[in-house]
N, C-alpha and C positions, 0 to 999 in steps of 0.2 A: 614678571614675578608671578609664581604661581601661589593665589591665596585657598585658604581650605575655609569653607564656611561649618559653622558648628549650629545647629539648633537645639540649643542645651534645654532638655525638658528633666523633670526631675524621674522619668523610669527609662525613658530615651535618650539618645540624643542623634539627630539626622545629619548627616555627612554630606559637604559639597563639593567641588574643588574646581577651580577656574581654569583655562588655557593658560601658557605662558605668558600670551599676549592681553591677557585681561581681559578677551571679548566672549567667552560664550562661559555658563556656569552649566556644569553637568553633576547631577546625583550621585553620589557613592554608594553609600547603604546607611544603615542606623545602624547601632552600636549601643548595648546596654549605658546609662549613664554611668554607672559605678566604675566600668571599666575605662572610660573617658577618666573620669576626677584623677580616678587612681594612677594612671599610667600603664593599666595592663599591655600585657603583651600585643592584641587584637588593636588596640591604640596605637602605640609603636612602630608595629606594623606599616598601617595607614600612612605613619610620617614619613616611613622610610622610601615605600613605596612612592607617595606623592610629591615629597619632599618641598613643603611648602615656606615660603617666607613669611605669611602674616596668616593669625587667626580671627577669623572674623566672625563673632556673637553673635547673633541675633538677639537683641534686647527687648523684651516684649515690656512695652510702653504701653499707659492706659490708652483709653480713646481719644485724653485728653490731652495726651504726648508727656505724661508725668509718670516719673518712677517710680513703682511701687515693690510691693514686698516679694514680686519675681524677678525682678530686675535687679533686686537686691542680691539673691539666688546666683542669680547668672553670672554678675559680677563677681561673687566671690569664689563659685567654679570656674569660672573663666580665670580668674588671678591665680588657683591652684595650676590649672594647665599650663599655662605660660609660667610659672617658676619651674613645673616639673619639665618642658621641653625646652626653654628658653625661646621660643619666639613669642615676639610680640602680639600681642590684642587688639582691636578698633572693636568696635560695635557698630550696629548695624540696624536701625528700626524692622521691627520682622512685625508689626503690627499686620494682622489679617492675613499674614503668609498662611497663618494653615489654612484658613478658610478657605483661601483663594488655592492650595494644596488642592485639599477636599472637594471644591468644587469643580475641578482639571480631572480628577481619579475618577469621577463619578461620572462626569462628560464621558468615559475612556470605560466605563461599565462596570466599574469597581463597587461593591458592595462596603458598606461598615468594616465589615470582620478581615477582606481581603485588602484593603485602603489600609490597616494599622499598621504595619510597616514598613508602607511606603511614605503615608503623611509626612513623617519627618527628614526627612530627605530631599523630598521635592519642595517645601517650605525652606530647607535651605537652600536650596538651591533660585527659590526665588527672590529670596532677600540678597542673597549674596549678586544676580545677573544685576539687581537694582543697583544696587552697589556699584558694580562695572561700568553700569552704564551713568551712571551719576557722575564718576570718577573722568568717562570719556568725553562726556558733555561739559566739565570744567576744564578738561587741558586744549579744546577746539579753541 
C-alpha cells in the first residue's frame, strides 16, 4: 500500500509518499496549503500520479504529547481532504520533524532562505519513514 504523508502547516503543506512495500519514505515537494484544503488541480495531480491508499497527518502535539489549538487545525483540514478525495486519514506524531528537517538541510549547507521549501517535505517525510517503521516492527 502506497501512503502519502501530508505536513499540513497553515501557508504550506510538505509532501511525502511511501514505496509500495511500506519501507522507505521519500520527499515530494511542498504544495501551497490552500491548494491542498481546496482540492486544486496541483493536488489532484499529486493523487493521480501517486495514487495513494491512506493519508497520513502529521499531528503536531505539545512537548507534552497533548492536542492543542494546531492539532485542532490539522484535524479539521485533514477531515476536509479526506471528504474531498475520499481516502482515508491516520495521523502521525510529527513532534520535532521539522527540527530534526532543519537540522539534516543545514548538515547538507542549506541556509534559512534556501531550507524554506524544503523544510516541509523532508519533515514529512520523516514522520511518515517513523511511521513505516513502527508499523514493520509490529507485524515482526
Amino acid at each position: 500500500m502506497r501512503v502519502m504523508a501530508l505536513d499540513i502547516g497553515e501557508v504550506r503543506v510538505g509532501v511525502a509518499v511511501s514505496d509500495p512495500g511500506e519501507r522507505v519514505a521519500s520527499p515530494v515537494c511542498v504544495l501551497p496549503a490552500a491548494e491542498v484544503a481546496s482540492g486544486a488541480k496541483s493536488f489532484r495531480r499529486l493523487l493521480e500520479d501517486w495514487e495513494p491508499e491512506l493519508l497520513l497527518c502529521g499531528l503536531p502535539l505539545t512537548l507534552a504529547g497533548e492536542e492543542g489549538p494546531q492539532a485542532a487545525r490539522v484535524r479539521k483540514v485533514s477531515s476536509q481532504v479526506s471528504a474531498a478525495t475520499g481516502l482515508p486519514v491516520a495521523f502521525a506524531d510529527e513532534r520535532l520533524s521539522s527540527a530534526a528537517a532543519k537540522r539534516s538541510l543545514r548538515e547538507k549547507g542549506y541556509d534559512e532562505r534556501a531550507m524554506r521549501g524544503k523544510v516541509d517535505m523532508i519533515a514529512a517525510s520523516l514522520f511518515l519513514q517513523a511511521w513505516l517503521d513502527e508499523r514493520a516492527a509490529q507485524a515482526r
